[in-house]
C-alpha positions as CSV (number, residue, x, y, z in Angstrom):
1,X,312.4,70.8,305.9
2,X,310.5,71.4,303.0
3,X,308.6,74.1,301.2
4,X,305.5,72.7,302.2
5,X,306.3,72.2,306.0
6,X,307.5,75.9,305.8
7,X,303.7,76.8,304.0
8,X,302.1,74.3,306.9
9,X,303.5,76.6,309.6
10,X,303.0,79.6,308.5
11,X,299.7,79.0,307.7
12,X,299.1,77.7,311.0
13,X,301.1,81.1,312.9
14,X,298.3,83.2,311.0
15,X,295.7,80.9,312.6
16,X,296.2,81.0,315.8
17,X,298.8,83.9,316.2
18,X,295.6,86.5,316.7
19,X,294.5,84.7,319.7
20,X,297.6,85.5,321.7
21,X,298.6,88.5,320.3
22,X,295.3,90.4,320.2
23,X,293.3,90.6,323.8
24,X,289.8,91.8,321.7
25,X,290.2,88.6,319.5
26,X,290.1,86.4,322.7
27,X,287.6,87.9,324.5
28,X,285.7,87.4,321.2
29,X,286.7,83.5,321.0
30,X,285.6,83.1,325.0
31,X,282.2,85.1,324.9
32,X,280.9,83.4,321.5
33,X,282.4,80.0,323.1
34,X,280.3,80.6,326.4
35,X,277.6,81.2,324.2
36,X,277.2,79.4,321.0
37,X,279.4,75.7,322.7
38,X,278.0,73.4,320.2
39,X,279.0,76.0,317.1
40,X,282.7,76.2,318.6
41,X,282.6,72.6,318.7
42,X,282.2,72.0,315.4
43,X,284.9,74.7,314.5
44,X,287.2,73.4,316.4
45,X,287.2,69.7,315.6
46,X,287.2,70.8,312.2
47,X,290.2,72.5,312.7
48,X,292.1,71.1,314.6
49,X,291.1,67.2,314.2
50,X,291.9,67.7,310.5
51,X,295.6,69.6,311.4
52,X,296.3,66.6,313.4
53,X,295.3,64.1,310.5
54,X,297.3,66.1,308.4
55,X,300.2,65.6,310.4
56,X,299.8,61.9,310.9
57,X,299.4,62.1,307.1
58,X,302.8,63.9,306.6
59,X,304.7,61.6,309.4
60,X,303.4,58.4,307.1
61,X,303.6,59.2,303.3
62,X,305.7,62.2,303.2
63,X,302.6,65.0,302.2
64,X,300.5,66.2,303.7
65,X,297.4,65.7,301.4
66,X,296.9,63.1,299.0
67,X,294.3,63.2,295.9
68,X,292.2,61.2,298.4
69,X,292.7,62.6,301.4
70,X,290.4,65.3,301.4
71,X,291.0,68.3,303.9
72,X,287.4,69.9,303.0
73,X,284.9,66.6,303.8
74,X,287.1,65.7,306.7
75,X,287.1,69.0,308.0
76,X,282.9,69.1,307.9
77,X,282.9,65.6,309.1
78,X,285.0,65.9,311.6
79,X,283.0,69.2,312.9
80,X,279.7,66.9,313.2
81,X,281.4,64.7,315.3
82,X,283.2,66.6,317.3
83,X,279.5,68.0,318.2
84,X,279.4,64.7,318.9
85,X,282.1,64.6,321.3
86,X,281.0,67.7,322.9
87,X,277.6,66.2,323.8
88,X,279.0,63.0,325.0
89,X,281.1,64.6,327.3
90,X,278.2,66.7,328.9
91,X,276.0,63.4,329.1
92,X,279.1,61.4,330.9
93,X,280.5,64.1,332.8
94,X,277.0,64.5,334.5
95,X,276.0,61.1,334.5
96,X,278.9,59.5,335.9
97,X,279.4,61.0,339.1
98,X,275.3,60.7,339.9
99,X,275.9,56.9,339.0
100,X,279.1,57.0,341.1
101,X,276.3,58.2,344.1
102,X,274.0,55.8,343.7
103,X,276.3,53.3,343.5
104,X,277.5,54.6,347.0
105,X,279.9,57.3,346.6
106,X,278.0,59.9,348.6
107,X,280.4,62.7,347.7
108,X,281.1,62.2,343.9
109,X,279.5,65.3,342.1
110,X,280.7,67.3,345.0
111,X,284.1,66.3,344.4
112,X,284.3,67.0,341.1
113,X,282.9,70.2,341.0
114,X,285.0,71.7,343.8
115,X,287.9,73.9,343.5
116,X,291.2,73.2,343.9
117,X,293.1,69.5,343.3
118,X,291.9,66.5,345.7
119,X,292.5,62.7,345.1
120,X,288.3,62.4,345.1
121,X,288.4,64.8,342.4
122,X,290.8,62.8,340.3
123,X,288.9,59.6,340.9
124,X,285.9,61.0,339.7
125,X,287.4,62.5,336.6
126,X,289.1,59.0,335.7
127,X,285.8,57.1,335.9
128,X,284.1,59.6,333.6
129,X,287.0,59.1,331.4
130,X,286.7,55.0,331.6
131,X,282.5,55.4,330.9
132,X,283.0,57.6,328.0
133,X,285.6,55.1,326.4
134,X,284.5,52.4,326.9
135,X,281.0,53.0,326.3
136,X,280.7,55.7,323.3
137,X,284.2,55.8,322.4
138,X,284.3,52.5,320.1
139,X,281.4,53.2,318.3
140,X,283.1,56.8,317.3
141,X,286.1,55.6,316.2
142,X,284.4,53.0,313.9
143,X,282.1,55.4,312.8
144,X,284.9,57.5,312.1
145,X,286.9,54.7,310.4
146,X,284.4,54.2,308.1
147,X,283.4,57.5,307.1
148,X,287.7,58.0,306.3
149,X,287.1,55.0,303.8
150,X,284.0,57.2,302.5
151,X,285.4,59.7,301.7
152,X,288.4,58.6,300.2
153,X,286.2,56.3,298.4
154,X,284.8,59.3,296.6
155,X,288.3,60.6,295.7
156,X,288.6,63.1,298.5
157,X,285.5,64.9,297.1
158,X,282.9,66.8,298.6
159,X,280.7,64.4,296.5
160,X,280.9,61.9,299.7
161,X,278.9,64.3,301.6
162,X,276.0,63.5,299.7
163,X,276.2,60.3,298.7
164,X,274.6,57.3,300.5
165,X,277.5,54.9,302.8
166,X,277.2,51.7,302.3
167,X,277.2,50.8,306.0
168,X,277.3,47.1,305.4
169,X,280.0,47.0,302.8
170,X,282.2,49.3,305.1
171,X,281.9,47.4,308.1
172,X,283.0,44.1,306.7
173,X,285.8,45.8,305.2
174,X,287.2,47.0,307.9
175,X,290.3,45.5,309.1
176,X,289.2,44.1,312.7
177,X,292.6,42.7,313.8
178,X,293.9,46.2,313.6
179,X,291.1,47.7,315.2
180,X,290.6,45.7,317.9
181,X,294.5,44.7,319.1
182,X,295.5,48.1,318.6
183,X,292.7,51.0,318.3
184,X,290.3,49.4,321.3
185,X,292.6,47.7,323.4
186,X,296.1,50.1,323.2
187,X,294.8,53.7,322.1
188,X,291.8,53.6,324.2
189,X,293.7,52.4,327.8
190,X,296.8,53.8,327.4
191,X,295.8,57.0,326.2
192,X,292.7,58.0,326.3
193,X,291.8,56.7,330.0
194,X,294.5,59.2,331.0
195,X,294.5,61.6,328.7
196,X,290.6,62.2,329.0
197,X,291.0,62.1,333.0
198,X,292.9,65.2,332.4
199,X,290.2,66.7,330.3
200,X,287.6,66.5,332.6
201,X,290.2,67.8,335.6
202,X,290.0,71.2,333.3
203,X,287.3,73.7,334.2
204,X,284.4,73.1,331.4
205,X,284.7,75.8,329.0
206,X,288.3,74.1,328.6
207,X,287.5,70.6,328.0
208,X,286.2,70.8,324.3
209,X,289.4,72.9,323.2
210,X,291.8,70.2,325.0
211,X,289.8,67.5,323.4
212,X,290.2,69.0,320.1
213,X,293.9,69.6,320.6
214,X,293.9,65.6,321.8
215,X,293.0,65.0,318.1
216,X,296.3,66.4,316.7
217,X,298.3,64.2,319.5
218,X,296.9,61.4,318.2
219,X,297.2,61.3,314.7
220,X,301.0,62.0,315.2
221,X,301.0,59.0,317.7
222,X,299.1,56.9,315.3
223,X,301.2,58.4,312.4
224,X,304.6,57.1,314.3
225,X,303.3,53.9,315.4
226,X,302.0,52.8,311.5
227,X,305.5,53.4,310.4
228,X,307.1,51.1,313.1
């Protein structure tokens, strides 16, 4: 392990330590979530989004930063975006199941908002999953692709905030192969079909957090499966 592992850790323990070891601070984190959802959005993408790219980062190259990387605009970025995500998984998680009715499945929002564990409520949860990533999840991750080659573009700078992406020039450099084959047809059936059907299983104040903490699986996954 090395000094800047030990730093990592520590760093994080004085992050998140106060939410389990002081009852006022959680209470604090679940009234302002109830209230201000959008706001703890962005916080907690940017958090936790960026640890998890951090990680990926360490699990590839050995650091966890690199003069490109850029913790602060990925941290900002990824807080509009997971705005983002929070909207798109009220629009979907209400949607779906009223499309899943009129379609012919009498019982679909009733399913999913009842208590307790039922087959029905499962069913709807995994077709909310499949809408969302299918439909909105492709253009995210592209968008997200290319604002990564932004920033790191602008040397990791805050400078890339501000300055104009050359949408066109980034979307021709992107490397397709990869991101179909791997990022649209693996990452999106095999793990965020399932892993998504268990986000929307949670009870909603939940879903945003676990989607966050989704962010930090996945950039270890990705991290591991670049290296092989």
């Amino acid at each position: 392990m090395k000094k800047s592992d030990i730093i990592f850790i520590l760093c994080l323990a004085a992050l998140f330590a106060p939410f389990f070891c002081c009852d006022a601070v959680y209470e604090w984190y679940k009234s302002f979530n109830a209230n201000h959802g959008m706001v703890m959005s962005f916080l907690k993408f940017a958090i936790l989004s960026t640890i998890g790219e951090m990680l990926g980062h360490r699990i590839s190259t050995g650091k966890y930063t690199s003069p490109t990387f850029g913790v602060l605009p990925r941290m900002i970025v990824w807080g509009f975006l997971g705005m983002g995500i929070n909207m798109a998984m009220i629009i979907f998680s209400k949607g779906t199941p009223m499309f899943l009715e009129y379609a012919g499945y009498a019982d679909a929002s009733a399913d999913f908002v009842a208590e307790g564990f039922s087959m029905g409520k499962v069913l709807v949860a995994l077709s909310i999953s499949v809408a969302m990533n299918t439909i909105f999840a492709p253009v995210f991750m592209t968008f997200h692709k290319i604002t990564d080659a932004h920033i790191a573009r602008n040397g990791g700078s805050l400078k890339a905030l501000i300055t104009p992406i050359p949408m066109a020039e980034m979307f021709a450099n992107i490397n397709w192969k990869a991101q179909w084959g791997f990022v649209f047809k693996k990452t999106i059936p095999f793990f965020w079909y399932p892993a998504h059907t268990i986000t929307f299983l949670l009870p909603a104040e939940q879903r945003v957090l676990f989607a966050a903490v989704l962010g930090i699986v996945l950039g270890v996954l990705l991290a591991v499966a670049a290296k092989k």
